[in-house]
N, C-alpha and C positions, 0 to 999 in steps of 0.2 A: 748567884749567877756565875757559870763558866766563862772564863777569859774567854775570848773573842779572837780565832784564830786568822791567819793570813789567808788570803786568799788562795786556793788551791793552786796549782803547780799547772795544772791543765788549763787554766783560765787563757790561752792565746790560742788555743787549739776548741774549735767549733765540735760541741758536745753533740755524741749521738742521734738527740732529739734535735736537733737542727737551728739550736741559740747558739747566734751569736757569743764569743767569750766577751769576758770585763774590760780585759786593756786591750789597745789597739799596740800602733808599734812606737816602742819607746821615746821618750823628747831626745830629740839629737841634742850634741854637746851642747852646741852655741846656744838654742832654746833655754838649754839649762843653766850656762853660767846666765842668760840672761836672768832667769829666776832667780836664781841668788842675791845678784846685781838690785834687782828693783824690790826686793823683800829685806834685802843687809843694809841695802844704803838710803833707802827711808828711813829704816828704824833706827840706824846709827843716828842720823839727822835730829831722830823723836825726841833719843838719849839729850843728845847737845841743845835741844830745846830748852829745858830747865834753867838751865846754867846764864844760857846769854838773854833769857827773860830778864837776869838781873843784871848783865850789863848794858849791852848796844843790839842794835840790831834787829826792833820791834816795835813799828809803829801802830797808828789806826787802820792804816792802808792795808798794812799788813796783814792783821786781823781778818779789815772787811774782806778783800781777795779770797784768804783760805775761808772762811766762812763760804764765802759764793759757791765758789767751788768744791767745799765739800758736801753744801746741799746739794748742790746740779749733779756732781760724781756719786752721790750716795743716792739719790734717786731714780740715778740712770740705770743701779744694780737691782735697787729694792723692785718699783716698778717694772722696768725695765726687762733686765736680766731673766730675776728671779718668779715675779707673780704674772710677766707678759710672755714671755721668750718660754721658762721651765714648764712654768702651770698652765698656760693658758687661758689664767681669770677673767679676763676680757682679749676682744677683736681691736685693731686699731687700724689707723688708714695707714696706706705705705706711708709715706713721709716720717707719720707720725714712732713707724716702725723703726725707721731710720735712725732715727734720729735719739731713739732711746737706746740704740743697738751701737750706735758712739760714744754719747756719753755715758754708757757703760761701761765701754772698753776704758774708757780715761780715768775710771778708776783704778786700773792698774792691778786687777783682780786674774787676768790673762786674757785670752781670746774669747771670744761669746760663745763658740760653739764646746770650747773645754770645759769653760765654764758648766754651760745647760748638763752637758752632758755630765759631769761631776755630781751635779744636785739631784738630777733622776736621778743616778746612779744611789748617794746618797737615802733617798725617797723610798726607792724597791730595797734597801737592804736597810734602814736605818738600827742603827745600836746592834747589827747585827753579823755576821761575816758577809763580807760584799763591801761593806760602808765602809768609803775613803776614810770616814775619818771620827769617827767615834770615841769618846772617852770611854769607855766601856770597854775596851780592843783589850787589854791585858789584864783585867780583872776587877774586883772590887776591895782589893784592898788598901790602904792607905799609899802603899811605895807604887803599887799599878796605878790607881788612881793618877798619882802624878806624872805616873809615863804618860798614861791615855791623855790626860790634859793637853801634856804639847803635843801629840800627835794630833790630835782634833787641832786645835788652835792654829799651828803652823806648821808642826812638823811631815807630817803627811804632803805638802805640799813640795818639800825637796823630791818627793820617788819621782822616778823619769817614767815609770809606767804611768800611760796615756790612758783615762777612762776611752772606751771604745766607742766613740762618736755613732759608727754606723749601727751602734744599737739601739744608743741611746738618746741623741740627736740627731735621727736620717732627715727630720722632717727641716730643720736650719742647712745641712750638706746640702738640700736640693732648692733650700730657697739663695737664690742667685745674689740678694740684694745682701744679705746678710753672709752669705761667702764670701764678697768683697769684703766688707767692715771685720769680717775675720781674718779675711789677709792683711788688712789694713793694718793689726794691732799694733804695728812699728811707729807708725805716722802718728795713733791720738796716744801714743806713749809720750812722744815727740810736744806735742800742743798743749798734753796735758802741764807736763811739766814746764814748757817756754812759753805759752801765753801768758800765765803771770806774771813771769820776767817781763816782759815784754811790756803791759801794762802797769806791771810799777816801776818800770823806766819810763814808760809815758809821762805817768802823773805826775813824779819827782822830777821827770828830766833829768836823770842821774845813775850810773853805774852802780853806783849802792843800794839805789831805791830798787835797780832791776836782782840784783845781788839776794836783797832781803824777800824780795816776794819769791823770789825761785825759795828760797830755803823753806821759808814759811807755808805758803800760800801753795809748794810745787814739793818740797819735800816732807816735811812735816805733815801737810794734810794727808797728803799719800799714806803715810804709814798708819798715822792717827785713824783713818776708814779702814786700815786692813784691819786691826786690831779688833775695833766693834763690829766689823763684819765678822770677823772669825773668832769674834766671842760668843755670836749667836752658835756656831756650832760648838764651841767648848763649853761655856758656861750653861747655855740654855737645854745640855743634855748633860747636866749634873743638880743645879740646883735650880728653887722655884715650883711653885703650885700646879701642878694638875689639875683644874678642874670640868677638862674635855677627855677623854677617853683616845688615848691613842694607844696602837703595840708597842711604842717604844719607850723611851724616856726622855719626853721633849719637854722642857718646862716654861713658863712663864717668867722671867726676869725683867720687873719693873722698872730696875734704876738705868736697863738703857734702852727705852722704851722710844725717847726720843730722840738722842744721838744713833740710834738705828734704823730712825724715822717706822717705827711700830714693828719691826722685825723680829723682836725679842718675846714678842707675843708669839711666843713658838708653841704652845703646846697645842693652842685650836690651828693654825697651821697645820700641826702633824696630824690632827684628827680630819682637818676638811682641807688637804693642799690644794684646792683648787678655789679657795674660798678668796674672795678679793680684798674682805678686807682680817684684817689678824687679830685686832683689838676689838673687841667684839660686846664690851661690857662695858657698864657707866663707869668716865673717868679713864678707859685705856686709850692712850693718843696712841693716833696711828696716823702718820704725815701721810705715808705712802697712798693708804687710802683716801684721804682728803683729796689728792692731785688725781686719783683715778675720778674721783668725783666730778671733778671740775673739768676732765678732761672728756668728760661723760656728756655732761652740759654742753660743752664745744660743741659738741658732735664729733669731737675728732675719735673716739673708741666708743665701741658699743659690745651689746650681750654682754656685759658685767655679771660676774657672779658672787651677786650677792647675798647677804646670809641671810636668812628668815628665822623666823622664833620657834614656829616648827621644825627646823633643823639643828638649829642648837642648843633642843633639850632633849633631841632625840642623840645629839653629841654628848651629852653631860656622861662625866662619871658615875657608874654606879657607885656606893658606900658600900666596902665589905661587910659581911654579915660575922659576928661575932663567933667563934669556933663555941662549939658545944651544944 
C-alpha cells in the first residue's frame, strides 16, 4: 500500500464540478490554544494519576463520580454524537436530541458539529487521502506505522484546518437546537469539569473533597475517554479481525469492547455505518446499543436500524481463493 498523501493544496477552493472543498476556514488562535489546553492538561493530569494512587488523594467518592461520568460522557459521544448526530441509526424526540447533543459536548471531544463533520468526513475517505486521520497516512512500514499511529490517535487533532461543516454537516448548521449546544461548547466545558467539584464538596463538605473529584472525576476522566475514543481510530484501523467486508481497514478490538461501550466493534461499523448496533455476534457487548434499546422501549427514539441475519451475511467477508 502507498503512503497516504495530504490532502491536496486546492481543498479551500470549490472544484470545478461544484464540491464543496475539505476544510472550512482555519480554528482561530484562541480555539486552538484552547485545544491544547483541554488535550495537554487532561493528560498531564492521567500522567499524575498513577503516582498519587499511592499516596493521597483517592477515595470511593472519587471513583463513583469519574465512573458516572464517564458512562453519561462516553454515551453521550457513542450514542449520541456518533451513531444519532453522524449515522443517523435511529430518530429521537427533541428533548431526547438535546440532551444527547450536551452530554456529548461534555466529553470534551470539541463541538458537535466538528465533531459530526470530522466522522463523515472520516466515513467518505476512510484509510484513504481525505481521512483526518488514518494510520495508514504515511505508509506501511515499521518507522511510518508509528508516525500514522499518533496522527490517528491524537496528533491530527492539533491541525487548525477545520473539516468543512457545510459539506459535511449542513444538516446540524441548519438545525437551530443543536447550533446553540454548539455555541454552547464553552459552558458544558465549564460543568463538565465543575460539577464534580462541586458534588464532592457536597458530600465531604470539604475543599479537598471538592479538589479531588475535580482532578479525578473532572480531569482524569476527561483524558481517560479521549484516549479510548481515539483508540477506536488508531488501534481499531491497525489491528483485530475482519470478519465483515469493508474498503478499508477497520478491525475488531475486543479488549475495549467495553470501556468504549461497543465502539471498538469497528469493522461491522465500517461495513454497515449506519447499523445501530456494532457488536453484532454471540458474546460482543455493545452498551451503546443496549441504551438505544431501552430508549426504543421508551418510546423516546424510534426507526432503529437494526441488523437482520440477512444483512449480515450478505456483509461477511469473502475467503480468498488460493492463487493457482
Amino acid at each position: 500500500m502507498t503512503a497516504l498523501t495530504t490532502a491536496a493544496k486546492s481543498t479551500r477552493s470549490t472544484s470545478a464540478g461544484g464540491v464543496r472543498p475539505l476544510h472550512g476556514e482555519p480554528r482561530g488562535l484562541a480555539p486552538q490554544i484552547g485545544t491544547y489546553l483541554f488535550i495537554v492538561g487532561p493528560f498531564v493530569a492521567l500522567l499524575a494519576a498513577v503516582p498519587l494512587t499511592w499516596g493521597w488523594g483517592l477515595g470511593w467518592l472519587d471513583v463513583g463520580l469519574a465512573t458516572a461520568f464517564y458512562v453519561a460522557t462516553c454515551l453521550g459521544v457513542t450514542v449520541g454524537f456518533h451513531r444519532h448526530f453522524t449515522h443517523r441509526s435511529f430518530k429521537a424526540r427533541r428533548p431526547v436530541r438535546v440532551v444527547l447533543a450536551i452530554v456529548g459536548s461534555m466529553a470534551l471531544q470539541g463541538p458537535i458539529t466538528h465533531w459530526v463533520a470530522d466522522h463523515r468526513r472520516h466515513h467518505a475517505f476512510s484509510d484513504r487521502d481525505g481521512d483526518p486521520h488514518s494510520p495508514w497516512r504515511y505508509g506501511t512500514s515499521p518507522i511510518a506505522l508509528v508516525r500514522g499511529f499518533w496522527h490517528a490517535h491524537m496528533g491530527w487533532l492539533f491541525d487548525r484546518n477545520l473539516t468543512n461543516a457545510e459539506r459535511f454537516a449542513p444538516d446540524l448548521l441548519a438545525d437551530k437546537d443543536i447550533a446553540r449546544v454548539h455555541r454552547q461548547f464553552g459552558l458544558w466545558t465549564a460543568v463538565t469539569l465543575l460539577a464534580p467539584a462541586a458534588l464532592g464538596g457536597l458530600f465531604t463538605w470539604s475543599w479537598q473533597g471538592a479538589l479531588t473529584a475535580f482532578f479525578w472525576a473532572g480531569l482524569v476522566r476527561v483524558s481517560f475517554l479521549h484516549h479510548v475514543t481515539w483508540s477506536v481510530n488508531s488501534i481499531c484501523h491497525l489491528i483485530g479481525n475482519r470478519p465483515f467486508a469493508a474498503r478499508d481497514r477497520s478491525a475488531n478490538f475486543w479488549p475495549l469492547a467495553i470501556l468504549s461501550m461497543g465502539e471498538s466493534w469497528h469493522n461491522l461499523h465500517h461495513a454497515d455505518p449506519t447499523c445501530a448496533r456494532h457488536g453484532v455476534r454471540r458474546g460482543q457487548i455493545d452498551i451503546s446499543a443496549r441504551l438505544i434499546w431501552l430508549l426504543e422501549k421508551l418510546g423516546w427514539v424510534h426507526d432503529v436500524r437494526w441488523p437482520t441475519a440477512k444483512r449480515l451475511v450478505s456483509l461477511e467477508a469473502q475467503p480468498r481463493r488460493a492463487a493457482g
